[in-house]
C-alpha positions as CSV (number, residue, x, y, z in Angstrom):
1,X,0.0,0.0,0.0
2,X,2.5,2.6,0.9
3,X,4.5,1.6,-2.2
4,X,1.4,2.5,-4.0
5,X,1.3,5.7,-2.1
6,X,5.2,6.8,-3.1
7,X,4.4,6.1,-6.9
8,X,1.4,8.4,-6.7
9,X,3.3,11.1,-4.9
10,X,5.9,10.7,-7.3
11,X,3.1,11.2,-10.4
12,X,1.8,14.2,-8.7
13,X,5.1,15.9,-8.1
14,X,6.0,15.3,-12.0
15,X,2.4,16.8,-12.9
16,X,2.7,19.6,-10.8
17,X,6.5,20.3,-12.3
18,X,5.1,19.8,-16.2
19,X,2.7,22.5,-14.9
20,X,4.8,24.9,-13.4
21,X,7.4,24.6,-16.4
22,X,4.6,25.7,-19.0
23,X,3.3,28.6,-16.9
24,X,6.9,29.8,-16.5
25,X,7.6,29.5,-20.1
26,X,3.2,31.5,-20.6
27,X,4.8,34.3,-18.1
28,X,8.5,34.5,-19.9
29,X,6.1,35.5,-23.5
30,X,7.7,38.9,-24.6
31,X,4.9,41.6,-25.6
32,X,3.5,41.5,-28.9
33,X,5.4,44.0,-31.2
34,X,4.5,46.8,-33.3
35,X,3.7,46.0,-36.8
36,X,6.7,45.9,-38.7
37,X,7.1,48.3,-42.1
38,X,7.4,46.1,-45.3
39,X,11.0,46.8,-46.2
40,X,10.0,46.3,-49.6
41,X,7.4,48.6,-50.0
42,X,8.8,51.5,-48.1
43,X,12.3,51.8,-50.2
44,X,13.2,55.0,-48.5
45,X,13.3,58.2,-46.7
46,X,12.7,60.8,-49.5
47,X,10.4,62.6,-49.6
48,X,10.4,64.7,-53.4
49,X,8.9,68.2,-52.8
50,X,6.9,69.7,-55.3
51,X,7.8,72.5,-57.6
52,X,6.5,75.6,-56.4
53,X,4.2,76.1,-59.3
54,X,2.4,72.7,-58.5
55,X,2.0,74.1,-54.8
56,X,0.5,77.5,-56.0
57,X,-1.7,74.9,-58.3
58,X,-3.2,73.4,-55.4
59,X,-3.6,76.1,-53.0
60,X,-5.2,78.3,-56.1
61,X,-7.0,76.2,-57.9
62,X,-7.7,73.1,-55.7
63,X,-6.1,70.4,-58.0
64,X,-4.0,67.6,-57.2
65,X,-3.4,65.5,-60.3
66,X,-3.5,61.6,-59.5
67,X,-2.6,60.2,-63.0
68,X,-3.6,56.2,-63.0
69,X,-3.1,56.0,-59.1
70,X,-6.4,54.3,-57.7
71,X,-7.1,54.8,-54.0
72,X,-7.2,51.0,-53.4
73,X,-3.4,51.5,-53.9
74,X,-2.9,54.4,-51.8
75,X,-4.6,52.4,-49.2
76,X,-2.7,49.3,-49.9
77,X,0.7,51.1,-49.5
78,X,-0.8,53.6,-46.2
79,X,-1.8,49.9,-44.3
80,X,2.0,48.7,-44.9
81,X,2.7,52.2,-42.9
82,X,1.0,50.9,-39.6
83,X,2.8,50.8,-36.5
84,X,5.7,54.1,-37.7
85,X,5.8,56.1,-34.7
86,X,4.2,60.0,-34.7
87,X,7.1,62.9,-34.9
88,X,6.3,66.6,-35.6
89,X,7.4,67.7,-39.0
90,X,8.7,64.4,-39.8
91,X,7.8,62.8,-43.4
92,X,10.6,60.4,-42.6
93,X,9.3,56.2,-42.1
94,X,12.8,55.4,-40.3
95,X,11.6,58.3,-37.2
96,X,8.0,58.7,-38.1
97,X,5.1,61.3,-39.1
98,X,3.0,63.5,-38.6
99,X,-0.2,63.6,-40.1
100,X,0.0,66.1,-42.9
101,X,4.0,64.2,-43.0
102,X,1.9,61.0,-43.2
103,X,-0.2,61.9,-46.4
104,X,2.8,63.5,-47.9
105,X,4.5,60.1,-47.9
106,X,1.9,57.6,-49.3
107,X,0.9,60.0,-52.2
108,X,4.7,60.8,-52.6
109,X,5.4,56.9,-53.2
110,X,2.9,57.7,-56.3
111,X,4.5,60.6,-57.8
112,X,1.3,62.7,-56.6
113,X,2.2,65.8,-55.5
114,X,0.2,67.2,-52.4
115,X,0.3,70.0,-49.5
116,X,2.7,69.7,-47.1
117,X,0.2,71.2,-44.2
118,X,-3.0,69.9,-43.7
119,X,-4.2,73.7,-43.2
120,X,-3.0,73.8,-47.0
121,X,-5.6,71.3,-48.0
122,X,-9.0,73.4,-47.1
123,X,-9.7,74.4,-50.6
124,X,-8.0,71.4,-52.1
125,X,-10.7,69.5,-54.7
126,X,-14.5,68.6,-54.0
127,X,-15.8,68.5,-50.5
128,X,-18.2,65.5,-50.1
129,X,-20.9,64.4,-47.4
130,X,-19.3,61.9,-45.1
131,X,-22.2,59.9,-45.1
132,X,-21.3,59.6,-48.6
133,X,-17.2,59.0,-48.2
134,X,-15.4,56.5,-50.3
135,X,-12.0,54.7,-49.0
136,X,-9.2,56.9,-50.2
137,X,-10.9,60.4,-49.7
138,X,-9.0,62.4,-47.1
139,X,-11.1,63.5,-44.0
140,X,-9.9,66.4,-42.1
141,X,-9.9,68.0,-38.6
142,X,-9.7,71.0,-36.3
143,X,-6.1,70.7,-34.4
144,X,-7.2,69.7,-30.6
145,X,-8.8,72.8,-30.2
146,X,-11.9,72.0,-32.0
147,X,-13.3,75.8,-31.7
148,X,-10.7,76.8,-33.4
149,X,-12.6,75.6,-37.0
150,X,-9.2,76.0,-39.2
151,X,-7.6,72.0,-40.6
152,X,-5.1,70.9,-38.5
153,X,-5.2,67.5,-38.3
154,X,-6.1,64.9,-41.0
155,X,-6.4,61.4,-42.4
156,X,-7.5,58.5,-45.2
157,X,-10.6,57.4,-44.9
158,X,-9.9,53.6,-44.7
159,X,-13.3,52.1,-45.0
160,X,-17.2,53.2,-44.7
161,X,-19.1,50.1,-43.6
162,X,-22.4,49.9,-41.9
163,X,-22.7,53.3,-41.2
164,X,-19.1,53.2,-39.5
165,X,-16.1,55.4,-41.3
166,X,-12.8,54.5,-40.6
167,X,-10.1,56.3,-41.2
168,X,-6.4,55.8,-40.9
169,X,-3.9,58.9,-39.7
170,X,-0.6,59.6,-38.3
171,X,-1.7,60.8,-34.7
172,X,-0.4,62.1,-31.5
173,X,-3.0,61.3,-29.1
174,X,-2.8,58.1,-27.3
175,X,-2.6,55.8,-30.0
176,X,1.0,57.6,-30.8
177,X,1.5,56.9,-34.7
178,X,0.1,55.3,-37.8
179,X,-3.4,53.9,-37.2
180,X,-6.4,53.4,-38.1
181,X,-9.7,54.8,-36.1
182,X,-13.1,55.0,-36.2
183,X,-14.7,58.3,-36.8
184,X,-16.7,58.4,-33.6
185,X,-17.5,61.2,-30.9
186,X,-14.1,62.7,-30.0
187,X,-13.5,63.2,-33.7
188,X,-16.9,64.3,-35.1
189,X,-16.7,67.6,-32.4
190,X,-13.7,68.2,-34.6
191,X,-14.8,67.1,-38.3
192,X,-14.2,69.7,-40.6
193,X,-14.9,68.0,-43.6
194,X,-14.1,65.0,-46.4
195,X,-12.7,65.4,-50.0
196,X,-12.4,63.6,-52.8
197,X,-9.4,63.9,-54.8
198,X,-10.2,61.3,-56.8
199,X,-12.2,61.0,-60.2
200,X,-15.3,58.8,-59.1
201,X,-14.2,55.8,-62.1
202,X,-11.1,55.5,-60.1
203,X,-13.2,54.5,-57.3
């Protein structure tokens, strides 16, 4: 009997220690990491300016010329972007962005030239209802002030399902970076409005 009693021990103590083991090696599990940029998609860190005369075309007359580009692949390239950190004035993948540094980037990668400032995209194109937004029309923002009605913070709208609009942005809130969020309370009190740069057969 007591022989019977040692083996059981003995299978308990192993059980317990197969236990412990995994739970130590559940506890050791390092944090998930950030989202990693696509090397392979994001070549580089230039960013090619705009001649002055295609800035004074935009803030003049509104235009931003998008060739072939279709928004699916502004998109497609902007999602590989998730996870880059936020830095003021940056349009730099290897530090991070901003959000007007953000936009700068993806339609950069396309040869489409844009504003620098998100202030600088007021007048830009055709303002549409947001009940009516596509995925690839840019939706702006107040800065955090949101009495002060001027742009100063914008985004992509990512997706407009089910009466939810997604967008996805370079912010410095909590978040901290590339992202994509829905369009809910906090930004509605500072919705400015959406454009579409876009001709509708692109969409």
């Amino acid at each position: 009997m007591l022989k019977y009693k040692i083996i059981f021990a003995k299978q308990l103590l192993l059980v317990f220690s197969v236990f412990q083991f995994l739970s130590g090696c559940l506890d050791a599990q390092k944090p998930a990491k950030k989202p990693s940029v696509n090397k392979d998609t994001v070549k580089n860190s230039t960013v090619n300016y705009p001649p002055k005369k295609i800035v004074n075309q935009y803030r003049n007359a509104g235009i931003i010329e998008t060739a072939d580009t279709k928004p699916a692949e502004i998109l497609a390239f902007a999602k590989n972007l998730i996870g880059i950190p936020y830095l003021y004035a940056s349009t730099d993948p290897a530090k991070g962005f901003d959000c007007s540094g953000f936009i700068t980037y993806v339609f950069n990668h396309f040869n489409i030239a844009v504003p620098r400032s998100s202030v600088d995209f007021t007048n830009v194109r055709t303002e549409v209802d947001y009940r009516n937004a596509k995925p690839g029309d840019l939706i702006l923002f107040t800065g955090t002030d949101s009495t002060i009605r001027i742009v100063g913070h914008m985004g992509i709208v990512e997706s407009f399902e089910n009466e939810v609009l997604k967008f996805i942005h370079s912010t410095s809130g909590k978040a901290k970076g590339v992202v994509i969020t829905e369009f809910g309370k906090y930004y509605k009190s500072r919705f400015v409005k959406v454009i579409r740069i876009f001709p509708d057969d692109k969409f």
